[in-house]
Backbone and ligand atoms as CSV (ligand in chain L), in Angstrom:
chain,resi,resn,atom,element,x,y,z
A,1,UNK,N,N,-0.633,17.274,45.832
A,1,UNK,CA,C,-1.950,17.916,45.707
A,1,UNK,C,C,-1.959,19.209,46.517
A,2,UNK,N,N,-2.548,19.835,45.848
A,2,UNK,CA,C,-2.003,21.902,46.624
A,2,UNK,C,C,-3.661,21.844,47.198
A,3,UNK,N,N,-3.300,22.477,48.546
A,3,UNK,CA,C,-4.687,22.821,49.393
A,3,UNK,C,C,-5.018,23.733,48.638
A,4,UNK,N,N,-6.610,23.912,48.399
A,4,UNK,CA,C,-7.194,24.842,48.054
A,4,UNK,C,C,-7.514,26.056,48.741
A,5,UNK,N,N,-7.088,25.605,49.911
A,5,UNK,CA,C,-7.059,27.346,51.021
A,5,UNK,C,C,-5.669,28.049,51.353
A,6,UNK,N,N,-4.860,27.179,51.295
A,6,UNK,CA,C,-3.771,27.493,52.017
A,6,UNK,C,C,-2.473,27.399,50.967
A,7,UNK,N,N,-2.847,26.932,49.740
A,7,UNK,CA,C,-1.910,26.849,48.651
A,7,UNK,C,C,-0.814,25.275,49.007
A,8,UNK,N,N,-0.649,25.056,50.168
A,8,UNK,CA,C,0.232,24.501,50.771
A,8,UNK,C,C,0.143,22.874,49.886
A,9,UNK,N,N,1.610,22.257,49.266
A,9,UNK,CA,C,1.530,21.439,48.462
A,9,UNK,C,C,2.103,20.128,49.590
A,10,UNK,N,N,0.864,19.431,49.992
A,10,UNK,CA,C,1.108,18.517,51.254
A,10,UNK,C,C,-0.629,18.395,52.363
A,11,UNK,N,N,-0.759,17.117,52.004
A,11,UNK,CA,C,-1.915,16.547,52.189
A,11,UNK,C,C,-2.126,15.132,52.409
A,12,UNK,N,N,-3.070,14.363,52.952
A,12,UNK,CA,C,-3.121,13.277,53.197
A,12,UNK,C,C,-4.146,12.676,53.022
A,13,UNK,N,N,-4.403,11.540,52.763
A,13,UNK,CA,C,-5.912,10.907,52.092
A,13,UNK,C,C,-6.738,10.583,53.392
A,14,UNK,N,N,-7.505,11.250,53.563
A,14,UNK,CA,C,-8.327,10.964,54.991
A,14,UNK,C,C,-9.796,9.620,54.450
A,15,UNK,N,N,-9.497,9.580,53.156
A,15,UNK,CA,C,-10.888,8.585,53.003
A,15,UNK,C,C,-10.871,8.754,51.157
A,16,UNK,N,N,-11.389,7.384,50.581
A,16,UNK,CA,C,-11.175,7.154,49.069
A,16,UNK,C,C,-11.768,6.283,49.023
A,17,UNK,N,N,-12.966,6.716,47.596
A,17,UNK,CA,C,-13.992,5.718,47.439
A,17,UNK,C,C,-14.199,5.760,46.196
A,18,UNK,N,N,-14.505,4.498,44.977
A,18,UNK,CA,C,-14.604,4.376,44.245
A,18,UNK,C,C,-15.919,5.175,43.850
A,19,UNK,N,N,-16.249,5.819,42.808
A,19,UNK,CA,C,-18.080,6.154,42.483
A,19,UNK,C,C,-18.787,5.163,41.614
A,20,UNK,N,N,-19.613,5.022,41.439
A,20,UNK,CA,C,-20.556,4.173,40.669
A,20,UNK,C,C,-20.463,3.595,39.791
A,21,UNK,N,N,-19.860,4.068,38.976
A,21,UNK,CA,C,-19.222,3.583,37.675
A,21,UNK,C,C,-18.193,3.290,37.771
A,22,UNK,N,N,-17.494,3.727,38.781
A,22,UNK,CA,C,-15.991,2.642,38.596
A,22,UNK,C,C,-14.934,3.499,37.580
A,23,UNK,N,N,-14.901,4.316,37.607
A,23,UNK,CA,C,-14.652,5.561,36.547
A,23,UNK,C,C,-13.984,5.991,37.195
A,24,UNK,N,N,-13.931,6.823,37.882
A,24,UNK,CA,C,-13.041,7.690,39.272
A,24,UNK,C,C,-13.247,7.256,40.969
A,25,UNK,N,N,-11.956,7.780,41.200
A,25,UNK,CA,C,-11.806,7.558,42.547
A,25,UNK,C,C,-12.041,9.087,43.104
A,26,UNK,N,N,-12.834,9.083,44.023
A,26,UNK,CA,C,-13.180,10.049,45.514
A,26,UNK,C,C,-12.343,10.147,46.232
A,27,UNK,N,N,-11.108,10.893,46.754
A,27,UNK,CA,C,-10.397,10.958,48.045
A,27,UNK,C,C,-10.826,12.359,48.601
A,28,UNK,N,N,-10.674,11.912,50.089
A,28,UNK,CA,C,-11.452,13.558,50.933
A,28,UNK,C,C,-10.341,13.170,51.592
A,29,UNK,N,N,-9.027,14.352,51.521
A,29,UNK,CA,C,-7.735,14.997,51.955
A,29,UNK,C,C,-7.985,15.617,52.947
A,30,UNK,N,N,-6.665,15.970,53.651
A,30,UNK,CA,C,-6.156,16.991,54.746
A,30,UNK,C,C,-5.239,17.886,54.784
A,31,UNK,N,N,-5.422,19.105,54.378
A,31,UNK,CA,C,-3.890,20.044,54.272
A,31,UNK,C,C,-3.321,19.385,55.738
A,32,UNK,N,N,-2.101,19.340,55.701
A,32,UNK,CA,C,-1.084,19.051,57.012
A,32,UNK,C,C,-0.310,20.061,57.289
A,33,UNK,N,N,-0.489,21.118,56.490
A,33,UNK,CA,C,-0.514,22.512,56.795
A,33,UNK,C,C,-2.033,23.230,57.658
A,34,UNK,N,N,-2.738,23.231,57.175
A,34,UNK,CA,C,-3.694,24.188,57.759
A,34,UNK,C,C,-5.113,23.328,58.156
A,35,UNK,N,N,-4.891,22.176,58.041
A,35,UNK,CA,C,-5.754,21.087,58.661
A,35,UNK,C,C,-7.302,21.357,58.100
A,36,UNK,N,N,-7.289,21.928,56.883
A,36,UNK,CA,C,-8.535,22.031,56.634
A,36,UNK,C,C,-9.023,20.726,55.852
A,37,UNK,N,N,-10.188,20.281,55.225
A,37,UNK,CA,C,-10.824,18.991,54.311
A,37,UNK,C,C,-10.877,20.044,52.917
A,38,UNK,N,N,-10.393,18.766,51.919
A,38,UNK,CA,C,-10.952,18.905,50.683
A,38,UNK,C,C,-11.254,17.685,49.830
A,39,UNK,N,N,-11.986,17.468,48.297
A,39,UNK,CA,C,-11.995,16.501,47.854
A,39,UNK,C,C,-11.581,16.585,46.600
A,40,UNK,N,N,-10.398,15.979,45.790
A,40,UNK,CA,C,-10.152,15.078,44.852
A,40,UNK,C,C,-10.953,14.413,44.274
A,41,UNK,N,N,-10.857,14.363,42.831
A,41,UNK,CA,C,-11.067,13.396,42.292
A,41,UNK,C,C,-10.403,13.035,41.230
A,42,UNK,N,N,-10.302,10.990,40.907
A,42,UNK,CA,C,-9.146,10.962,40.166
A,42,UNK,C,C,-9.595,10.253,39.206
A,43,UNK,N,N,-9.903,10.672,37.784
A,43,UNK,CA,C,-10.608,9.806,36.600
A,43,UNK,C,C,-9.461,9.011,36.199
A,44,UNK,N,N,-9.896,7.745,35.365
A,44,UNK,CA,C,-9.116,7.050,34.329
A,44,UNK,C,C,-9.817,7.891,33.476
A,45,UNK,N,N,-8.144,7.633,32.685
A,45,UNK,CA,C,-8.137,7.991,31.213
A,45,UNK,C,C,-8.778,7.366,30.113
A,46,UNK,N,N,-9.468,7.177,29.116
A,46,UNK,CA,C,-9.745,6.671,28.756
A,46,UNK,C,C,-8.843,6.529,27.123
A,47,UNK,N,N,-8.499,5.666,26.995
A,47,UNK,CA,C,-7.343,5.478,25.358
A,47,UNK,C,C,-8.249,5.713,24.367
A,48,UNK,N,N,-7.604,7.217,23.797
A,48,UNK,CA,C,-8.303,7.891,22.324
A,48,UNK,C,C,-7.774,7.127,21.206
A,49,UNK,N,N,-8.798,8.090,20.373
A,49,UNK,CA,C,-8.442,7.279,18.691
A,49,UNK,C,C,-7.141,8.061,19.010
A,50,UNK,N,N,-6.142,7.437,17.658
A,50,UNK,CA,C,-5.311,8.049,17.199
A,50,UNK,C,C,-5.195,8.765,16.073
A,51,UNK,N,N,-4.336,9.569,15.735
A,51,UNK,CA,C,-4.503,10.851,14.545
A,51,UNK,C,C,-2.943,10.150,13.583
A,52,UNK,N,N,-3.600,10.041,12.607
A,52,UNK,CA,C,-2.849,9.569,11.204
A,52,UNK,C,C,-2.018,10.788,10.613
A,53,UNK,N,N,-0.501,10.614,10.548
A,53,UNK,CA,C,0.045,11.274,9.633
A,53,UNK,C,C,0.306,10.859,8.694
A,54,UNK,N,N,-0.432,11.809,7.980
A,54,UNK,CA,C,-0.347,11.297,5.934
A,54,UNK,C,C,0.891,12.110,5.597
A,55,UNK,N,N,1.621,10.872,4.637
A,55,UNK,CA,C,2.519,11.459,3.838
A,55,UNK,C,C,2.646,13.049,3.442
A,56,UNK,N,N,1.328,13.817,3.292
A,56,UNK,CA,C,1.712,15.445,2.714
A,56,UNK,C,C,1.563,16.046,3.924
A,57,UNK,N,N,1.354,15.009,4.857
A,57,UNK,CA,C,1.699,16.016,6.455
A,57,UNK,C,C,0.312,16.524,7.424
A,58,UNK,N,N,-0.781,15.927,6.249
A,58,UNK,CA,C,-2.239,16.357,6.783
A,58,UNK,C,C,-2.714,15.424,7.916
A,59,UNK,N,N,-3.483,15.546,9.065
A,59,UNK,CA,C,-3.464,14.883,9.725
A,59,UNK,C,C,-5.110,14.494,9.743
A,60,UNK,N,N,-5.258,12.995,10.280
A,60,UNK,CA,C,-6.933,12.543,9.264
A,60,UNK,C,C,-7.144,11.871,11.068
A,61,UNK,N,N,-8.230,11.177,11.125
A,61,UNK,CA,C,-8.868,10.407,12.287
A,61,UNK,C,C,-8.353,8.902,11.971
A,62,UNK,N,N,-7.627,8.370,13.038
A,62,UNK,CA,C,-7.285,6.821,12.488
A,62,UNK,C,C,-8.809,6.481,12.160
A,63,UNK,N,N,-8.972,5.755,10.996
A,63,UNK,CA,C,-9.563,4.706,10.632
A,63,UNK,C,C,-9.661,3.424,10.216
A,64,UNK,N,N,-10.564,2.327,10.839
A,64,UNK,CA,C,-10.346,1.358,10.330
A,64,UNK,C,C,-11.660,0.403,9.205
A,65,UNK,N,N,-11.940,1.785,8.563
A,65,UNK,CA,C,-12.776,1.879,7.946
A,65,UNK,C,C,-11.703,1.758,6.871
A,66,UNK,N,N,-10.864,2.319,6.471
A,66,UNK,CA,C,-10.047,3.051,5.632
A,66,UNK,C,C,-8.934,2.173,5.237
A,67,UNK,N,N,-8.869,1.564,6.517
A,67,UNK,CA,C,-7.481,0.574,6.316
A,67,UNK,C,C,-8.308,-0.841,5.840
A,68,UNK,N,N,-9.401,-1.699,5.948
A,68,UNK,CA,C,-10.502,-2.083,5.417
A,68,UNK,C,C,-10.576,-1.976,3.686
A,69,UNK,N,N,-10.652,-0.650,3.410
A,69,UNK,CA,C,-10.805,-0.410,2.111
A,69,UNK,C,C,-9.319,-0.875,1.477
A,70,UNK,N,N,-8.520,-0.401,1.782
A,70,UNK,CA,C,-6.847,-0.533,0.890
A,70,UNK,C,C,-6.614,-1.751,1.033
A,71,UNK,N,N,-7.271,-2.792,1.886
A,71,UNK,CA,C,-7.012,-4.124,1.765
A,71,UNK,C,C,-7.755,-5.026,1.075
A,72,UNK,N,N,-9.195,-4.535,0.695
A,72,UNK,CA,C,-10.357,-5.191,-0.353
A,72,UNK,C,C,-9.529,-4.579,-1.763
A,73,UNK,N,N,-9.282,-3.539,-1.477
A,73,UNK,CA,C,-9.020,-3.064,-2.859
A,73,UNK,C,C,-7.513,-3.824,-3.533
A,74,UNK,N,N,-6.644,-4.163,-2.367
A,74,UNK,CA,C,-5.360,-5.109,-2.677
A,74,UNK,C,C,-5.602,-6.533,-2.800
A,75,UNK,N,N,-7.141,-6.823,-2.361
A,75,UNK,CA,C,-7.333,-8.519,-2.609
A,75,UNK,C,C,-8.162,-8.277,-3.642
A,76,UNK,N,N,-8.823,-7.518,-4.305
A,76,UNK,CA,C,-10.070,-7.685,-5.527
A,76,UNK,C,C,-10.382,-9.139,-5.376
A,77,UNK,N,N,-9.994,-9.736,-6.583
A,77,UNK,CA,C,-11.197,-10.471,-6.731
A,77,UNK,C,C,-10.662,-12.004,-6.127
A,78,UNK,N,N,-9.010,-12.199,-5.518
A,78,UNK,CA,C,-8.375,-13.126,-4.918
A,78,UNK,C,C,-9.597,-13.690,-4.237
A,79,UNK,N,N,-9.126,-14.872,-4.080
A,79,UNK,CA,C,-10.006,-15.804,-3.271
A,79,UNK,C,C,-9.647,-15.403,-1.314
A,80,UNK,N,N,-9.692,-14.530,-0.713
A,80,UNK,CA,C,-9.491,-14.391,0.519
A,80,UNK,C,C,-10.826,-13.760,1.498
A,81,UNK,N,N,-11.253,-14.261,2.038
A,81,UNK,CA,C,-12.737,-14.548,2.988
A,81,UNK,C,C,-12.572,-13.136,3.610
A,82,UNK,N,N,-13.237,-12.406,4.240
A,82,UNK,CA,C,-13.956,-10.955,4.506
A,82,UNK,C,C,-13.594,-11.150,5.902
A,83,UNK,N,N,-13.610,-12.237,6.467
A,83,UNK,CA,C,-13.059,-12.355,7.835
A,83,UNK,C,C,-12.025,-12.198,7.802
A,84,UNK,N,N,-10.768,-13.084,7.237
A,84,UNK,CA,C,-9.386,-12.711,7.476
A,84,UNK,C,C,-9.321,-11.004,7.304
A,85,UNK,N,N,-10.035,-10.792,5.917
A,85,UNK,CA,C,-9.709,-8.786,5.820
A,85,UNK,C,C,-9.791,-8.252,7.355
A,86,UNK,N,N,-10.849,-8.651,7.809
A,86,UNK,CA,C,-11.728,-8.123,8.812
A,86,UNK,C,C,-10.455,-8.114,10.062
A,87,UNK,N,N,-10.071,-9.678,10.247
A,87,UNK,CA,C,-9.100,-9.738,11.017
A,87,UNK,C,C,-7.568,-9.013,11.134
A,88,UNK,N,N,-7.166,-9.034,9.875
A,88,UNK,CA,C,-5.796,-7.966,9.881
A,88,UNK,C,C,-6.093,-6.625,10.532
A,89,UNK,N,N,-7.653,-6.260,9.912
A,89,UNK,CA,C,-7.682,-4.582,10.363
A,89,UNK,C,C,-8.179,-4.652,11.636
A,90,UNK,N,N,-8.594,-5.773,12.414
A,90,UNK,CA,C,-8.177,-5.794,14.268
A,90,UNK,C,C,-7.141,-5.671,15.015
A,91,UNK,N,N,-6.258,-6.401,14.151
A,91,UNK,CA,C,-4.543,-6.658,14.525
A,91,UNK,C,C,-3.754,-5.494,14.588
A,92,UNK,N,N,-4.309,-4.942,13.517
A,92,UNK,CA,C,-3.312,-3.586,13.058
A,92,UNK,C,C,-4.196,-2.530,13.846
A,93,UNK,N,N,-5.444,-2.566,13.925
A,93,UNK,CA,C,-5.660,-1.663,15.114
A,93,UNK,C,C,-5.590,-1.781,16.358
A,94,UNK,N,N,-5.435,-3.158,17.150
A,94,UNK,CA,C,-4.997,-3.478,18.274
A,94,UNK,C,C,-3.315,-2.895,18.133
A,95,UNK,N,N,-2.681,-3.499,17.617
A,95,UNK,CA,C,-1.101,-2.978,17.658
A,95,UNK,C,C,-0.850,-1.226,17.851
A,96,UNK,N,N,-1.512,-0.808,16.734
A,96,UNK,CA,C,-0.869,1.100,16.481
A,96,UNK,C,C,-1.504,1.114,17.798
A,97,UNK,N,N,-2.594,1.320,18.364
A,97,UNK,CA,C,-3.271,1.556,19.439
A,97,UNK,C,C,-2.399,1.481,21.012
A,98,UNK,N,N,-2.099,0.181,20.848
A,98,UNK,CA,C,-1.170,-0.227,22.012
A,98,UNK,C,C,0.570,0.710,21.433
A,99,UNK,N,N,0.628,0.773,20.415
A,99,UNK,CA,C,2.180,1.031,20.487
A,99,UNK,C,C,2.366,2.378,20.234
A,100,UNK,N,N,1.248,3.016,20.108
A,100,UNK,CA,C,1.441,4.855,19.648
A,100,UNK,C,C,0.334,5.612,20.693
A,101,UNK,N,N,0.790,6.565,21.645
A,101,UNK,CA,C,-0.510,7.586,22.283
A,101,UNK,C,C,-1.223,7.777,21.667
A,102,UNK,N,N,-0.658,8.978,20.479
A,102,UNK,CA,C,-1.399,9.921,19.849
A,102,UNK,C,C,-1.306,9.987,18.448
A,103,UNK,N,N,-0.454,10.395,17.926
A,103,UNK,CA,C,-0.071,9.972,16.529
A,103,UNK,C,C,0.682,9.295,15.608
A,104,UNK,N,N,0.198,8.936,14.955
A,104,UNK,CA,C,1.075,7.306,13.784
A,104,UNK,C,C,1.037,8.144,12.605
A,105,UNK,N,N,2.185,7.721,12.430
A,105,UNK,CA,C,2.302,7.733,10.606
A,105,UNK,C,C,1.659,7.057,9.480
A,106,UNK,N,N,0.714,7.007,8.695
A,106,UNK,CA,C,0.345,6.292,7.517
A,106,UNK,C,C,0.664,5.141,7.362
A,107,UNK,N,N,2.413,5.454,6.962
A,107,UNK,CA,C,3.641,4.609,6.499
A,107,UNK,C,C,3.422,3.566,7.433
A,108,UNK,N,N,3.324,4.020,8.867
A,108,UNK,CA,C,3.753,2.631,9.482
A,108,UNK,C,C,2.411,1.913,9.866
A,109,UNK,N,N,1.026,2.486,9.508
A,109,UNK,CA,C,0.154,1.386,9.353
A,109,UNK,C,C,-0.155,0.928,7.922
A,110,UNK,N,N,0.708,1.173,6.838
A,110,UNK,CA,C,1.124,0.750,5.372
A,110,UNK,C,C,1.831,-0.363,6.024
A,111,UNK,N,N,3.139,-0.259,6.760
A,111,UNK,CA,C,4.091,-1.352,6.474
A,111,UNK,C,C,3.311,-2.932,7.237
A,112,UNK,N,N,2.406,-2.006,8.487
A,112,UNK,CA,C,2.034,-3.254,8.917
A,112,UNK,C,C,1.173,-4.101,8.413
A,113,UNK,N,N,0.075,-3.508,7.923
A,113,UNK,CA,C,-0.824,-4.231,6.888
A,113,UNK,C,C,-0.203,-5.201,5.716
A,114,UNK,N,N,0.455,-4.738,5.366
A,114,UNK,CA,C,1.693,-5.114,3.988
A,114,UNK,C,C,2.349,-6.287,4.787
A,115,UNK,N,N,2.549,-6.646,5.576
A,115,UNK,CA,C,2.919,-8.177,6.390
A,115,UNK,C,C,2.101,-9.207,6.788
A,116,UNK,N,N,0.916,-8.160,7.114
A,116,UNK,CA,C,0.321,-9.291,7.407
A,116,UNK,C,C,-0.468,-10.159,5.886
A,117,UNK,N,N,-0.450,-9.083,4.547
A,117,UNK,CA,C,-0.633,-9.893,3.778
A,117,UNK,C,C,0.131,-10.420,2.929
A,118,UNK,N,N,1.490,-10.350,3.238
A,118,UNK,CA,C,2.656,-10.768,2.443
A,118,UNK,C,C,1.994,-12.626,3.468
A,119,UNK,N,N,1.900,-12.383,4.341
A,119,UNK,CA,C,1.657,-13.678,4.707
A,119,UNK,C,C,1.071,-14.958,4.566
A,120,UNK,N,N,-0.048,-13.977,3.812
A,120,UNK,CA,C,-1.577,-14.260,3.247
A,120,UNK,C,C,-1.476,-14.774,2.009
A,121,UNK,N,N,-1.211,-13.737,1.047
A,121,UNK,CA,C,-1.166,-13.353,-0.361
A,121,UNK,C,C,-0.023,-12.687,-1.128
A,122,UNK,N,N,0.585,-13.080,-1.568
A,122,UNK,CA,C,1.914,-12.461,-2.496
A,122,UNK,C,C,1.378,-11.263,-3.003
A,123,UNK,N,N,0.041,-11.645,-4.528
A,123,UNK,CA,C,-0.418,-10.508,-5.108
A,123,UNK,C,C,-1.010,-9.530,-4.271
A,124,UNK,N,N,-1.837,-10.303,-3.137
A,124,UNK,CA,C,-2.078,-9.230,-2.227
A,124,UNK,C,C,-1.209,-7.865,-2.125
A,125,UNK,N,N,-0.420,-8.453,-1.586
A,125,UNK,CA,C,1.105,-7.776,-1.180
A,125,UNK,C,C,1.553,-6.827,-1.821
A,126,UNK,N,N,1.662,-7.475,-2.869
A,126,UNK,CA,C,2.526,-6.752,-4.414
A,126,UNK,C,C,1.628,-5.339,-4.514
A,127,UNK,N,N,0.082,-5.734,-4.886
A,127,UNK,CA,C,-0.787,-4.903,-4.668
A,127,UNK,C,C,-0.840,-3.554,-3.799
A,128,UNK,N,N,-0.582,-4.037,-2.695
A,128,UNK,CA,C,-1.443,-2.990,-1.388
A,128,UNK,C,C,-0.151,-1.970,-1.332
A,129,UNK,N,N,1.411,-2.954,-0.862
A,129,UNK,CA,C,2.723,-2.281,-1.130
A,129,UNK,C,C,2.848,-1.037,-2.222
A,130,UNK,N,N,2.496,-1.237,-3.336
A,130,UNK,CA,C,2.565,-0.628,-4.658
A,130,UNK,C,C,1.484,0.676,-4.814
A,131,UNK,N,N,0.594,0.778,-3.743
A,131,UNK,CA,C,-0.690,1.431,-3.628
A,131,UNK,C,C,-0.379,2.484,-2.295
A,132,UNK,N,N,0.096,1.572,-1.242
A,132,UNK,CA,C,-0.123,2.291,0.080
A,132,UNK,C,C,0.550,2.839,0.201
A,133,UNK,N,N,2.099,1.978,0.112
A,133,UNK,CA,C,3.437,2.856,0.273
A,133,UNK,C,C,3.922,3.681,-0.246
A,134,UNK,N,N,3.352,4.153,-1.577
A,134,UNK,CA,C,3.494,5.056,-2.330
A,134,UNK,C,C,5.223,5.369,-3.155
A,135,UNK,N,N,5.365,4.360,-4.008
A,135,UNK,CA,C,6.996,4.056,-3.995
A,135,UNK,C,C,7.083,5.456,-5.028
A,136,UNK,N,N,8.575,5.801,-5.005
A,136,UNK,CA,C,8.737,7.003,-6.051
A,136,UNK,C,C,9.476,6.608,-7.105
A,137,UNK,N,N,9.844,5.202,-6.538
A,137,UNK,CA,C,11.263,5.040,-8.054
A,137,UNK,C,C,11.166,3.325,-7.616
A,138,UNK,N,N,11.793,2.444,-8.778
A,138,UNK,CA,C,11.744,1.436,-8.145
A,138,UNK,C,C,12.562,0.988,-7.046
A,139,UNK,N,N,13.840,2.070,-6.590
A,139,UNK,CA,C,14.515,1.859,-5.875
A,139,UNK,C,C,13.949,1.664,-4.167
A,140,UNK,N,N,12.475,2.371,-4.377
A,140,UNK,CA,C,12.055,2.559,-3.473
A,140,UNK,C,C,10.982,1.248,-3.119
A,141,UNK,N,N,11.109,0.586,-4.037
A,141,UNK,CA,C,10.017,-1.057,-3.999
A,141,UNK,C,C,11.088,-1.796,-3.443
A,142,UNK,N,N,12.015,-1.657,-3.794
A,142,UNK,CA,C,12.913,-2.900,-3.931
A,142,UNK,C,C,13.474,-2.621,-2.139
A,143,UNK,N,N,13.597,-1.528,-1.411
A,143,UNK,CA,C,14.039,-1.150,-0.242
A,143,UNK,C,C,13.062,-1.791,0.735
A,144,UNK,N,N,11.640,-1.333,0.722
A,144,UNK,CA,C,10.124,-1.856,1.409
A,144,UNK,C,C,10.351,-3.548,1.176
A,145,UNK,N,N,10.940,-4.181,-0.144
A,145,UNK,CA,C,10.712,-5.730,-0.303
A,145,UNK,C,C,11.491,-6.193,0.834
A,146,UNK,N,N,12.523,-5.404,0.799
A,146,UNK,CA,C,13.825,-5.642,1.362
A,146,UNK,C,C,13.921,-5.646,2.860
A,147,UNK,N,N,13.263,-4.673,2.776
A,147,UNK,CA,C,12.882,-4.411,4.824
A,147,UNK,C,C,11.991,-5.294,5.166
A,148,UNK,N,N,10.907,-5.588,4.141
A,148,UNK,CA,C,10.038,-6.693,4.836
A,148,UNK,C,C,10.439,-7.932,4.862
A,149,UNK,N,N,10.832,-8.711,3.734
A,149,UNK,CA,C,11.943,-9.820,4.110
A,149,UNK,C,C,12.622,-9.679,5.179
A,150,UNK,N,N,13.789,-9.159,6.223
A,150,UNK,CA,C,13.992,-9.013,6.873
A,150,UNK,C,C,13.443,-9.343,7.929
A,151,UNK,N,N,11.935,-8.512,8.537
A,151,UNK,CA,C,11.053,-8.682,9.518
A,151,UNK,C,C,10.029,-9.784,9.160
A,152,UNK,N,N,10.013,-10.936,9.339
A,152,UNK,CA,C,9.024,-11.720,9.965
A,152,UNK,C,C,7.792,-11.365,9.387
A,153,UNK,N,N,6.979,-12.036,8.816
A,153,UNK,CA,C,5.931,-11.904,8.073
A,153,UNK,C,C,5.111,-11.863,9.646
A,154,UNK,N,N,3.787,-10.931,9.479
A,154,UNK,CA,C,3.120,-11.372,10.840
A,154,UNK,C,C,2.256,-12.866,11.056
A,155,UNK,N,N,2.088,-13.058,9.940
A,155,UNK,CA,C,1.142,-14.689,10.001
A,155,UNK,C,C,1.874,-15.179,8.332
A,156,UNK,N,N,2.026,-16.263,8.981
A,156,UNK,CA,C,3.051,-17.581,8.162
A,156,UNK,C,C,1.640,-18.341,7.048
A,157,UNK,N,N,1.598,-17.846,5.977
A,157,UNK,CA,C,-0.068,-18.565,5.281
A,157,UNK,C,C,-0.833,-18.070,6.319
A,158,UNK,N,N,-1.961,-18.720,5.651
A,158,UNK,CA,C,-3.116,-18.724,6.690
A,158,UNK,C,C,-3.617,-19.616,7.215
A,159,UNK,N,N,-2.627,-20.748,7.820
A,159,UNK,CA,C,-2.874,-21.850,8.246
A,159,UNK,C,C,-2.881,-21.491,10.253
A,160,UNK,N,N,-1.999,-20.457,10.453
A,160,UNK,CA,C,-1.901,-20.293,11.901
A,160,UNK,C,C,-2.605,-19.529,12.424
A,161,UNK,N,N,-3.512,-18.361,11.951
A,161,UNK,CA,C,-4.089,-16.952,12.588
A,161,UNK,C,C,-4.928,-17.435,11.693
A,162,UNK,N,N,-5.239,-17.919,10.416
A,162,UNK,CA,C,-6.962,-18.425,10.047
A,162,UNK,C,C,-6.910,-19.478,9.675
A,163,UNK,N,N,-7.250,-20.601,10.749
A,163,UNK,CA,C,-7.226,-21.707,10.327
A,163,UNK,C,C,-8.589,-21.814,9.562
A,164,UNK,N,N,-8.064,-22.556,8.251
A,164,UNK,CA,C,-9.267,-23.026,7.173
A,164,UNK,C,C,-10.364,-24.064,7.617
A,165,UNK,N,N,-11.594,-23.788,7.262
A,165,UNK,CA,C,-12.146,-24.924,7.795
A,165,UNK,C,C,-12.157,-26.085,7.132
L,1,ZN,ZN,ZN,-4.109,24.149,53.742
């Protein structure tokens, strides 16, 4: 921390107090150069939305408004309850959230959604895959089937993450 009089980068916490909200910390310093007082202050950060990269490179506001929609629209008229929907698009926004700062790719909140209803729903699947991921050839279905087989469906049916009543 650089004194504000003396430039001098070297100081010591003479006193630190939380403020009201619990938001930032108060420290009142000491240049150990020129022995003068100053005060600090040190906010938490608070964890932003994240910014979506779309396939043509445009960049949108994560939504989970959006990711919501591509999954009603991959279950139509399937028999699957508004809660489970509800629940994937917690999961998948708890996850990108925790696993990306600032910006995610589309693709990779495509692939994750696409597991958790391969888990769910086959047609689901077939559906949302065929919609979200945006295949160009079938070579390119058969690669996404292929990678997801591989990785672990995120919920096994919906007997473990929604138990039926
Ligand atoms: Zn100083």
């Amino acid at each position: 921390m650089q004194c504000p009089y003396c430039g001098v980068i070297d100081s010591k916490v003479v006193d630190s107090r939380s403020s009201e909200n619990d938001t930032s910390v108060r420290r009142r310093r000491e240049c150990n150069a020129c022995e003068r007082r100053f005060t600090t202050f040190e906010r938490i950060e608070r964890r932003g939305r994240l910014v979506v990269i779309k396939r043509d490179g445009r960049r949108v506001p994560f939504s989970n408004d959006k990711i919501l929609n591509g999954i009603r629209a991959a279950c139509g008229k399937l028999p699957i309850s508004e809660e489970v929907k509800l629940e994937i698009v917690r999961q998948v926004d708890d996850l990108m959230h925790r696993s990306y700062e600032r910006e995610v790719e589309s693709l990779k909140i495509g692939h994750e959604v696409a597991r958790y209803l391969r888990g769910i729903d086959q047609i689901a699947f077939v559906r949302y895959a065929s919609e979200y991921l945006s295949f160009e050839s079938i070579e390119d279905i058969e690669e996404v089937i292929q990678e997801l087989r591989e990785s672990p469906p995120a919920v096994e049916g919906q007997s473990e993450l929604f138990p039926s009543e």
